[in-house]
DOLUMFI-355635 format. One line per 4 residues: number of its first residue (from 0); for each residue x, y, z of N, C-alpha, C. Coordinates in nm, 2 decimals, decimal comma. Example, Ala and Ser with C-alpha at 12.3 -4.5 7.8 and 13.67 -1.06 7.14 Angstrom:
2
0 = 1,32/-0,57/0,78/1,23/-0,45/0,78/1,32/-0,33/0,78  1,28/-0,22/0,71/1,37/-0,11/0,71/1,29/0,00/0,79 $
//
This chain:
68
0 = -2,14/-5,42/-2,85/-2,20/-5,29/-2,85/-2,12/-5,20/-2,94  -2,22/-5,13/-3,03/-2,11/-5,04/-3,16/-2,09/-4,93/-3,06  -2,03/-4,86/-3,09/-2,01/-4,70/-3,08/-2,03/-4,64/-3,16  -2,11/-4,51/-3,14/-2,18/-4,40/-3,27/-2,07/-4,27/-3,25 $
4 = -1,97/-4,29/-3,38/-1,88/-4,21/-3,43/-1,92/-4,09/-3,40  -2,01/-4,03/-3,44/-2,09/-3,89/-3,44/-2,17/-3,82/-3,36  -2,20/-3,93/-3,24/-2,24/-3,88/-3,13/-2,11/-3,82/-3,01  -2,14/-3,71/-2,97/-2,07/-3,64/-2,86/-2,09/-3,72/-2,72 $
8 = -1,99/-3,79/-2,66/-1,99/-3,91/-2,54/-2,06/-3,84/-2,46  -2,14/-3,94/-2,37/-2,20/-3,87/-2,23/-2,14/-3,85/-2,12  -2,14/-3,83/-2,04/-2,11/-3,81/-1,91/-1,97/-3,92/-1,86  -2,09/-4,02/-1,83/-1,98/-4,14/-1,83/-1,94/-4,19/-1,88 $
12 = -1,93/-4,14/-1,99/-1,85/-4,23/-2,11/-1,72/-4,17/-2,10  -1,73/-4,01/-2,09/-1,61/-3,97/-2,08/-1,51/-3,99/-1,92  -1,60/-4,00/-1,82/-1,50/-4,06/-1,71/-1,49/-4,15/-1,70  -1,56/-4,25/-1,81/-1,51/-4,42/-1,83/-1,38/-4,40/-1,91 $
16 = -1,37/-4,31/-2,02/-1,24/-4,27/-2,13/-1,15/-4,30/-2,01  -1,18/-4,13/-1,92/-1,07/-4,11/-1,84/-1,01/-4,22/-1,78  -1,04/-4,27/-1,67/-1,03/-4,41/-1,58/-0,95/-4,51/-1,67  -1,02/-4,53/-1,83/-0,91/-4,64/-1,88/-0,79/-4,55/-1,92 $
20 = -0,76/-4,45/-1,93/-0,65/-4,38/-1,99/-0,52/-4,36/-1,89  -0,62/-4,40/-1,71/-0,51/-4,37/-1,63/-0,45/-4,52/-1,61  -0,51/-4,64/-1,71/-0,45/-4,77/-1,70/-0,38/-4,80/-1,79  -0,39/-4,69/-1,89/-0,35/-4,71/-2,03/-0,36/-4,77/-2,15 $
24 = -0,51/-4,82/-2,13/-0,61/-4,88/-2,20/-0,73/-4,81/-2,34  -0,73/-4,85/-2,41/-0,81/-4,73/-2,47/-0,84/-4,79/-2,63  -0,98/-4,76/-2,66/-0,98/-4,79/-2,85/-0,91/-4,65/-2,90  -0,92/-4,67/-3,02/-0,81/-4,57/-3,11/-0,99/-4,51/-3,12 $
28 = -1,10/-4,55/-3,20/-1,20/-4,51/-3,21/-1,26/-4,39/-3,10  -1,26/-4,47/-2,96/-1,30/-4,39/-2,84/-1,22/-4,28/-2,84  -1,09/-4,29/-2,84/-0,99/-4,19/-2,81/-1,03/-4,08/-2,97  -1,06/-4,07/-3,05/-1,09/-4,01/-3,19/-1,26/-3,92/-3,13 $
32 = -1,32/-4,01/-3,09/-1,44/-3,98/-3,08/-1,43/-3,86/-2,93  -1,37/-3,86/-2,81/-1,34/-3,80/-2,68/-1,27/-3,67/-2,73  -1,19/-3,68/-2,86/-1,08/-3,54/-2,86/-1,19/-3,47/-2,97  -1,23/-3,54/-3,07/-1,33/-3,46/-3,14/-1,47/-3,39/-3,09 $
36 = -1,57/-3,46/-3,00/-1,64/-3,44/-2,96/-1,67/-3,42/-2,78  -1,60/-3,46/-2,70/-1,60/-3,45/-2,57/-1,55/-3,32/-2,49  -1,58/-3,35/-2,41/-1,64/-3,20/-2,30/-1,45/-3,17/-2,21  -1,34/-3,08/-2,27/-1,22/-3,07/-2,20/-1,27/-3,08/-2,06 $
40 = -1,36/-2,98/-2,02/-1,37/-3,01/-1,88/-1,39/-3,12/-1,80  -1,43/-3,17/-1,86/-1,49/-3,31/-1,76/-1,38/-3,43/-1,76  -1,28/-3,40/-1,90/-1,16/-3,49/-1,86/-1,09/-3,42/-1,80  -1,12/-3,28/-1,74/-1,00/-3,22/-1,62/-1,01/-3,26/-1,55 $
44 = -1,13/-3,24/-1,48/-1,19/-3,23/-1,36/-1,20/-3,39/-1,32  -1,23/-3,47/-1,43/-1,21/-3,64/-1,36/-1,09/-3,70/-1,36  -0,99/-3,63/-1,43/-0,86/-3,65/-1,42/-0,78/-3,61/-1,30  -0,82/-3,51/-1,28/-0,78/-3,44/-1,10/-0,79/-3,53/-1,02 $
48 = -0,97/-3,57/-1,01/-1,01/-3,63/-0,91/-0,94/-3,79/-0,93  -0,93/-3,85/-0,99/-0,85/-3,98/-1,03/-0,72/-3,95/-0,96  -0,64/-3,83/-0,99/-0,53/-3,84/-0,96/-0,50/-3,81/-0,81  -0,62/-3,75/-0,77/-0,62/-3,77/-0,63/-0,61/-3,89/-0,54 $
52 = -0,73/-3,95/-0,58/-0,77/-4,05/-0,50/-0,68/-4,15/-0,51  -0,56/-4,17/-0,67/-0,46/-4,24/-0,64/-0,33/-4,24/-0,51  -0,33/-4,07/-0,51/-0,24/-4,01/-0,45/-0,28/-4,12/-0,28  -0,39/-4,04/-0,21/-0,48/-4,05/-0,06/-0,42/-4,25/-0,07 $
56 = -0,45/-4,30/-0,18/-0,48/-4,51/-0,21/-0,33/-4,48/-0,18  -0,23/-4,46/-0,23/-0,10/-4,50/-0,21/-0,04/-4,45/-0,07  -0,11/-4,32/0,01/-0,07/-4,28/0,10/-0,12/-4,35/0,23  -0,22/-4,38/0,18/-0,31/-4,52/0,30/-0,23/-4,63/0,27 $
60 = -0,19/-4,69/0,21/-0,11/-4,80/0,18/0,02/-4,78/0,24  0,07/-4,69/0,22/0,23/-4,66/0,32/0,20/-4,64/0,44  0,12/-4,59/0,50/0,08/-4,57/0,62/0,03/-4,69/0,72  -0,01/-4,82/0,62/-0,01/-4,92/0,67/0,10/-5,02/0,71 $
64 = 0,21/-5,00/0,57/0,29/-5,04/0,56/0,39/-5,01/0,66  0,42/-4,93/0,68/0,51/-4,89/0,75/0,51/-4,82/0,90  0,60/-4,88/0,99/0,55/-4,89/1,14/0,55/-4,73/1,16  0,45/-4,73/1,29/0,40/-4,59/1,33/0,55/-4,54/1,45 $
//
């Protein structure tokens, strides 16, 4: 599947960006294409929420781990 240089990403494209960026995954292309044409807000706001839900995933996980 190509990617169109010149189109401005959609929606999910850009919280698919985000999500691979918090694995550290990424084309040089996508990443060119997200800073030139993509929406700051929506890599905030899915970046927040990403960083959340890792926070709650690791805090569930110790809370299992470790006796009450």
């Amino acid at each position: 599947m190509k990617q169109d240089d010149g189109l401005a990403p959609s929606f999910w494209q850009m919280v698919g960006s985000t999500m691979l960026s918090f694995l550290g995954v990424s084309k040089e292309s996508r990443r060119r294409r997200d800073f030139q044409y993509g929406n700051p807000k929506v890599f905030i706001v899915t970046g927040f929420i990403l960083a959340l839900l890792f926070i709650f995933a690791v805090l569930g996980v110790v809370r299992m781990v470790l006796p009450s």
